[in-house]
Every structure is written in structure tokens, then in C-alpha cells.
C-alpha positions as CSV (number, residue, x, y, z in Angstrom):
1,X,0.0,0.0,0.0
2,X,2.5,2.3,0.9
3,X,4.9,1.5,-2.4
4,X,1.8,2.3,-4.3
5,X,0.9,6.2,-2.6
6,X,5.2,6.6,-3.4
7,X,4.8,5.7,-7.1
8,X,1.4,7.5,-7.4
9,X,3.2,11.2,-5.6
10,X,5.9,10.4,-8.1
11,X,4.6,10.2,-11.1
12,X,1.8,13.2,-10.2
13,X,5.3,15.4,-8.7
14,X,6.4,14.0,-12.5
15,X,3.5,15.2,-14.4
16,X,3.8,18.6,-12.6
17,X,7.5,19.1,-13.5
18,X,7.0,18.2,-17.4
19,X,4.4,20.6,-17.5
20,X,5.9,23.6,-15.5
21,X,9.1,23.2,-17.8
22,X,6.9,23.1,-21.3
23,X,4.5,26.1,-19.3
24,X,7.8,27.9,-19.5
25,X,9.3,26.9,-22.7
26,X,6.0,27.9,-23.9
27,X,6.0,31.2,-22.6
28,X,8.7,32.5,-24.2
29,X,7.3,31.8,-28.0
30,X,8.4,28.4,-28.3
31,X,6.5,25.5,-29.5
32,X,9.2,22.6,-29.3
33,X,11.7,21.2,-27.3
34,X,14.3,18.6,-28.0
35,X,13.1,15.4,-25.7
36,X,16.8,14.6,-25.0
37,X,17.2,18.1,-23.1
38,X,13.5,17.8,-21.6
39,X,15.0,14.6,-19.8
40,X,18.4,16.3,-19.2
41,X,16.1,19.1,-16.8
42,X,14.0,16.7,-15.1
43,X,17.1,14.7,-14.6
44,X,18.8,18.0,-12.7
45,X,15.4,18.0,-10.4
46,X,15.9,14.7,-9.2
47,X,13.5,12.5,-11.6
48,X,14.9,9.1,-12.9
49,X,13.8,9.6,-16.8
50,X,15.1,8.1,-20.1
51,X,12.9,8.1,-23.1
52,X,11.2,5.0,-22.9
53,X,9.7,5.6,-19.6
54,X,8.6,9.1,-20.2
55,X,6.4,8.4,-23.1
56,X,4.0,7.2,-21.3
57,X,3.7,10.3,-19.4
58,X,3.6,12.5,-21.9
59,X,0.7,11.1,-23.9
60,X,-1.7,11.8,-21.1
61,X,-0.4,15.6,-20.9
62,X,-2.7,17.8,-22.2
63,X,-0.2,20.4,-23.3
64,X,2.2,18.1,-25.1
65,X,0.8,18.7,-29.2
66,X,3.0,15.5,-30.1
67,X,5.9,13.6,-28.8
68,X,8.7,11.7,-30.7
69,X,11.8,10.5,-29.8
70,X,13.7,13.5,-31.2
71,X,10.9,16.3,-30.1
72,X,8.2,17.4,-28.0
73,X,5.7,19.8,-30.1
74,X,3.5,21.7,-27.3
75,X,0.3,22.8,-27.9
76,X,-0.6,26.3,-27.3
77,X,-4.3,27.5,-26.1
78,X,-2.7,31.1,-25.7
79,X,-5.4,33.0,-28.2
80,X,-4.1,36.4,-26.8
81,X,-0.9,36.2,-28.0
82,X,-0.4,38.8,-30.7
83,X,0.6,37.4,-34.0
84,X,0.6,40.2,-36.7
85,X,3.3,43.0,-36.7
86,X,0.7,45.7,-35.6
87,X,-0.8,44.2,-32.8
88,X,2.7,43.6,-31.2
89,X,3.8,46.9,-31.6
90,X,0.2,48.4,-30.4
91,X,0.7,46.3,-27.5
92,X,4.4,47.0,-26.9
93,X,3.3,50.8,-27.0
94,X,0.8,50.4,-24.2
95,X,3.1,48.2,-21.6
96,X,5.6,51.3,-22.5
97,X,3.0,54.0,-21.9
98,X,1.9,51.9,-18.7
99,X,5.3,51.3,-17.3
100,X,6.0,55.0,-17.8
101,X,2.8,56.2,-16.0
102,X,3.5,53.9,-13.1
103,X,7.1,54.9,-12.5
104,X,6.2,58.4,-12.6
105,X,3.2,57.9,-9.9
106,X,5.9,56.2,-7.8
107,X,8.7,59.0,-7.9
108,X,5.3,61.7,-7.3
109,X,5.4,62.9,-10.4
């Protein structure tokens, strides 16, 4: 009983890793990761991994578009991110325009 509550807070502390590393990858515009360097970091936080046995895993992630042994293509339900040239440069003007106003209001201004 207790063997089986170890291998079921491992594999859910598993599942949470994988997705907080593609979360991030994700975040910063890109779509795929090499699986060799996706085991390489969950290797450096402690998780015994090796392509065969994370397969498995990554088939029941929602995030993860497609796995193969070379990549891991993740899917992306961000809709807000801008994709045309004038949206992103509409949008960088506002955060600029923001940042400005709020660092004035702190110095009283």
C-alpha cells in the first residue's frame, strides 16, 4: 500500500515538473523542445527519466501537441498572444505607456 501512494506522488510530482518546464518553454514563443534536453532538466530535479519511460507520461499531458523521440511539439491554447506585426507593436506601445505612468506615480510625479 505504501509502495503504491510513493509511485502515485511520483509520477503526479512527474507530471507537474513536465508541464511547469513546457508552461515555461512555452511562454517564451516556443513550440518545441528537444526530448533529449526535456530529460536532461527533469534529470537536474531529481527524476529518474530516459525516453522510454517518459512516453507514457507525456501522452496523457494535455499540453504536449506531439511527442517523438527527437521532439516534443507543445500545444498552445494562448489565443491572446499577438501574431501580426501591428498588434505587437500596439501592445508594446501600451506596456511602454503603462510602465511610464507607473514609474512616474511612484517618484510623485
Amino acid at each position: 500500500m505504501r509502495y503504491k501512494q510513493l509511485l502515485e506522488g511520483y509520477e503526479e510530482d512527474l507530471r507537474s515538473a513536465i508541464v511547469n518546464i513546457l508552461t515555461a518553454i512555452n511562454a517564451e514563443g516556443i513550440d518545441t523542445i528537444d526530448t533529449d534536453q526535456l530529460i536532461i532538466d527533469l534529470q537536474a530535479q531529481g527524476f529518474s527519466v530516459d525516453k522510454n519511460s517518459i512516453f507514457k507520461t507525456l501522452e496523457l499531458l494535455p499540453i504536449v501537441a506531439n511527442a517523438t523521440s527527437q521532439t516534443i511539439n507543445i500545444r498552445s491554447n494562448d489565443v491572446t498572444r499577438a501574431s501580426d506585426a501591428e498588434t505587437k507593436s500596439k501592445e508594446a506601445s501600451k506596456i511602454d505607456k503603462l510602465a511610464q505612468k507607473h514609474a512616474k506615480k511612484d517618484l510623485g510625479l
